[in-house]
GULUM-227378 format. One record per residue: residue number from 1; x, y, z of N, C-alpha, C, O in turn. Coordinates in steps of 0.02 Angstrom, whole numbers, always signed. Each point is the difference from the previous one (the first is absolute). Example, Ala and Ser with C-alpha at 12.3 -4.5 7.8 and 13.67 -1.06 7.14 Angstrom:
2
1,+660,-284,+390,-45,+59,+0,+45,+60,+0,+52,-1,+33
2,-70,+54,-69,+42,+59,+3,-39,+55,+37,+25,+55,+8
END
This chain:
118
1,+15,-3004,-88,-56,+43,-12,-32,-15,-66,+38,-30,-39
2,-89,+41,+18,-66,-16,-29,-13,+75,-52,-39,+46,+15
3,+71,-47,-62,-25,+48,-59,-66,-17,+4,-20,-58,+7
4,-35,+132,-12,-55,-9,-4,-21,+42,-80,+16,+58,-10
5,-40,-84,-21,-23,+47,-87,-73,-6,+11,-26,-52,+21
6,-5,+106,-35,-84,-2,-1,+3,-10,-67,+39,+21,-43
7,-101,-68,+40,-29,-16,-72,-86,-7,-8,-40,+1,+47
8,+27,-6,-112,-77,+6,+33,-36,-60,+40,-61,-6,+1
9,+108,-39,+34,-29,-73,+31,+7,+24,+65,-35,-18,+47
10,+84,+62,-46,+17,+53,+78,-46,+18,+31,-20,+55,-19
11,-27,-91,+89,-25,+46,+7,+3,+64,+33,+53,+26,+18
12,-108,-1,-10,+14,+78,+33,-49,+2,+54,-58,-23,+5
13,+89,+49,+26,-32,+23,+79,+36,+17,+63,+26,+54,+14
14,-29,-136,+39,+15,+52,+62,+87,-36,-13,+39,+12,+46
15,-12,-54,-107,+45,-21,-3,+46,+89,-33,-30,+40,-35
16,+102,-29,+56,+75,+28,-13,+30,-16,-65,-31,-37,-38
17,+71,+54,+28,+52,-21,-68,+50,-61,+43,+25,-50,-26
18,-20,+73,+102,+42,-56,+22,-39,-60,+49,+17,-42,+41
19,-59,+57,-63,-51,-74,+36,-27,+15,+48,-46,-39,+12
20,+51,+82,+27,-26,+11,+61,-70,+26,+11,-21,+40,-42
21,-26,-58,+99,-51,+21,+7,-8,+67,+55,+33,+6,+52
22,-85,+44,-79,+6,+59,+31,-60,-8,+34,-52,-9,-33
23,+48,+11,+113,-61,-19,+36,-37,+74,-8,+31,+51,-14
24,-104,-54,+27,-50,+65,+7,+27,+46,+58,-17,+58,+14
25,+47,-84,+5,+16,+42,+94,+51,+37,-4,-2,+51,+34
26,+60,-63,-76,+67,+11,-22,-16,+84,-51,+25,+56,+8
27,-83,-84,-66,-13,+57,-46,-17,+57,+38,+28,+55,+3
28,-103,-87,+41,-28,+58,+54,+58,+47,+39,+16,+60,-4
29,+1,-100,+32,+66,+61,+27,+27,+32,-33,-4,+58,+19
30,+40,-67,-74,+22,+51,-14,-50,+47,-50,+30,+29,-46
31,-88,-21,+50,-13,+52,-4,-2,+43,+42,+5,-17,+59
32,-14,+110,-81,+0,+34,+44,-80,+15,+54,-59,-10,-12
33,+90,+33,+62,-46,-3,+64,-62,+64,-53,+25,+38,-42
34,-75,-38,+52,-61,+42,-31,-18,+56,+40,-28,+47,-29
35,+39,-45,+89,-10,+49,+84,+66,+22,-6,+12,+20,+57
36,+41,-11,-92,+63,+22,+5,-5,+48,-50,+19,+56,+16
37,-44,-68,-84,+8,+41,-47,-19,+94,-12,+32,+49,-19
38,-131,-70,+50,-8,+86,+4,+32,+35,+73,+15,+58,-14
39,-2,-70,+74,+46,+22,+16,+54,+50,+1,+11,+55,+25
40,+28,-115,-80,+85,+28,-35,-22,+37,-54,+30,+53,-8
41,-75,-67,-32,-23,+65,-39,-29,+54,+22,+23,+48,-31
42,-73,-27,+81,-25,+63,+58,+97,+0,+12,+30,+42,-34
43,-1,-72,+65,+62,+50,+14,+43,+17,-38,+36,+46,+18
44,-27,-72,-71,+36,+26,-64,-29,+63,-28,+41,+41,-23
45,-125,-22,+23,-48,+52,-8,+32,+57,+40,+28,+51,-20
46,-39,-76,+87,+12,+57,+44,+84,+24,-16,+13,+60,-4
47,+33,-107,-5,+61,+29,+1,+15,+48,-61,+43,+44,+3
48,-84,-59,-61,-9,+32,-56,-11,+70,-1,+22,+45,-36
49,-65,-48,+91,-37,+53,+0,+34,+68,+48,+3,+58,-20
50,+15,-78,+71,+47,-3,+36,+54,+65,-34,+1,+61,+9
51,+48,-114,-56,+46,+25,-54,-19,+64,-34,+33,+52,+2
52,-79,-61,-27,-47,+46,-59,+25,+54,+40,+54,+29,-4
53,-100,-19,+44,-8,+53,+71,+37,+23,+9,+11,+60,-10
54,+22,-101,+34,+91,+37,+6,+48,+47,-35,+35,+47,+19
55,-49,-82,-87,+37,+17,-48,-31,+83,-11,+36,+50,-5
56,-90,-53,+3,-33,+66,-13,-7,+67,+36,-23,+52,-23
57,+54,-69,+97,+16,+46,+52,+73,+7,-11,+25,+56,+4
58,+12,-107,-16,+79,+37,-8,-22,+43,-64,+3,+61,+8
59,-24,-81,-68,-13,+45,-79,-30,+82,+40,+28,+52,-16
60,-65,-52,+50,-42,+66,+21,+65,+47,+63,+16,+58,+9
61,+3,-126,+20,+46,+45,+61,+66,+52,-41,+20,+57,+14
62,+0,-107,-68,+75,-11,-38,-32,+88,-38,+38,+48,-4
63,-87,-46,-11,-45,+51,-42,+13,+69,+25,+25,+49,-30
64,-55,-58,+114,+6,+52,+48,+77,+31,+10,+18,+56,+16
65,+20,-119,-33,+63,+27,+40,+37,+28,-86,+33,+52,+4
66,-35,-70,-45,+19,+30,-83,-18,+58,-10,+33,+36,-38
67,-110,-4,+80,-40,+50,-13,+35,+86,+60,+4,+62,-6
68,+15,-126,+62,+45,+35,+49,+72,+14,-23,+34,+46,+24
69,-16,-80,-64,+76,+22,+3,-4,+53,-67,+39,+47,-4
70,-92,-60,-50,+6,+39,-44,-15,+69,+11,+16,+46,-37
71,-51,-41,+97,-17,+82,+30,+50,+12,+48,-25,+39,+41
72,+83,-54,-26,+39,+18,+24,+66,+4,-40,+43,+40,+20
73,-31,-73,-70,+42,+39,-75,-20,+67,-11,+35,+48,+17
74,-101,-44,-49,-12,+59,-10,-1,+53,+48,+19,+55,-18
75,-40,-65,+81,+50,+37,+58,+62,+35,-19,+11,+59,-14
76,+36,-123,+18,+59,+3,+28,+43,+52,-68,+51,+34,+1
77,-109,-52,-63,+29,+56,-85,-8,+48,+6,+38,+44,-22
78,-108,-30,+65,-26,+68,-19,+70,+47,+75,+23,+57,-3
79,-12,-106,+52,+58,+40,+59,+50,+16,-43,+22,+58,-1
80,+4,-109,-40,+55,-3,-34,+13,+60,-40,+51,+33,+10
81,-107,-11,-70,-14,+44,-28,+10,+55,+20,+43,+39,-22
82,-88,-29,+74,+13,+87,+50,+74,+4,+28,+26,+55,+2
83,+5,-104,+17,+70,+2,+40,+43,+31,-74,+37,+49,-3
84,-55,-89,-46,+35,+26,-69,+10,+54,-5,+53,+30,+10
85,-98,-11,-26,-35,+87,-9,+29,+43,+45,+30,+50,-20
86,-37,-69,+95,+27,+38,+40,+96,+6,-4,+30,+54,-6
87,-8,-99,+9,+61,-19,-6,+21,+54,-64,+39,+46,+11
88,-67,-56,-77,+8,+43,-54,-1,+83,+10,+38,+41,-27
89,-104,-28,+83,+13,+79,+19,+58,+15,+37,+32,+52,-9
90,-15,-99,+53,+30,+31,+50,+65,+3,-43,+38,+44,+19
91,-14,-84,-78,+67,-2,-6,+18,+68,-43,+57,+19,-11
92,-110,+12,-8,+9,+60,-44,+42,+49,+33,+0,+8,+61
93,+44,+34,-113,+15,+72,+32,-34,+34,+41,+10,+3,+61
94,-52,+26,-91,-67,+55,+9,-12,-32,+61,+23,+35,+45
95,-53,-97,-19,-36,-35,+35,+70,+8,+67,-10,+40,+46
96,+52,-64,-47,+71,+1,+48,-3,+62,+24,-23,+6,+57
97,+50,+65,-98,+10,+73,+8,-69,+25,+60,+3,+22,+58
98,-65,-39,-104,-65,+9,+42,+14,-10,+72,+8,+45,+41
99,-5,-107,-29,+0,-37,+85,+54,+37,+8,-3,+27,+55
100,+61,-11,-89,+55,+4,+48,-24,+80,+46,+6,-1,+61
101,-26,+52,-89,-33,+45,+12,-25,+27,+23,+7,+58,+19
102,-69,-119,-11,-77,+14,+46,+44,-24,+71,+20,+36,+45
103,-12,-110,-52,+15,-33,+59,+38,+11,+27,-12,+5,+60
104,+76,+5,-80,+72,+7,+36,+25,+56,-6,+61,+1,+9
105,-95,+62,-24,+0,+61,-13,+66,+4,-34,+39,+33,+34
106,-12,-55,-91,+69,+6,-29,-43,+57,-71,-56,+7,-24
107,+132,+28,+13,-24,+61,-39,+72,+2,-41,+51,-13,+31
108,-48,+27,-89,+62,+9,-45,+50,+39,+37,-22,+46,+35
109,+83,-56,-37,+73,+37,+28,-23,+82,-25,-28,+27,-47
110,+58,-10,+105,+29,+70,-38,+50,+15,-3,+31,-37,+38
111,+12,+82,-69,+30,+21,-31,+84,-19,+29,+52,-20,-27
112,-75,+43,+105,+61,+5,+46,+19,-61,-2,+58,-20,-1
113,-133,-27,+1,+28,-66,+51,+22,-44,-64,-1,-60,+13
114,+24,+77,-90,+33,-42,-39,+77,-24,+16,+35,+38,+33
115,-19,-78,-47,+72,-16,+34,+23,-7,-87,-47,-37,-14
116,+72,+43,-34,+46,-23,-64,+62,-30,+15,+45,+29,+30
117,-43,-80,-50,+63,-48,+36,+28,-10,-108,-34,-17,-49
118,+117,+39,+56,+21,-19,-56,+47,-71,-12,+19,-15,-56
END
């Protein structure tokens, strides 16, 4: 093989660093096809676009459903709350004695019916 050094006697053109000649037909090809290009760009556009779109209906749906669950917390606090409350009356004395009373018609012992066990 044939070291090749460019110098300024070198010329330049359709000659390589390794000697070889590059025909016009060879270059032409490999360029790219010109009817190929806008094309693949219109569909790269559209897929773009496409995306965008997309993306922005899950952001709005994802929205709806954050907006739904957060009104159903506050639901489920404000049930929570009253069950509290209620739970708190009912466990009272006063509140027990009351019902026992009204509802189940129970009334303090009398006198007879004490039993004293020593």
């Amino acid at each position: 093989m044939k070291d090749f050094a460019i110098s300024a006697h070198t010329p330049v053109g359709p000659k390589i660093l390794q000697g070889q000649r590059i025909s016009k037909k060879r270059v032409k090809a490999k360029k790219s096809h010109p009817s190929l290009a806008l094309p693949s760009l219109f569909f790269l556009l559209i897929i773009s676009i496409f995306l965008y779109v997309w993306t922005r209906v899950q952001v709005v749906q994802y929205g709806y459903e954050i907006s739904s669950a957060l009104r159903a917390k506050e639901t489920a606090t404000i049930a929570h709350n009253e069950r509290t409350l209620e739970l708190a009356t009912l466990r009272s004395a006063q509140q027990v004695e009351q019902r026992a009373r009204q509802k189940m018609g129970m009334a303090p012992p009398r006198k007879n019916q004490l039993v004293i066990i020593q």
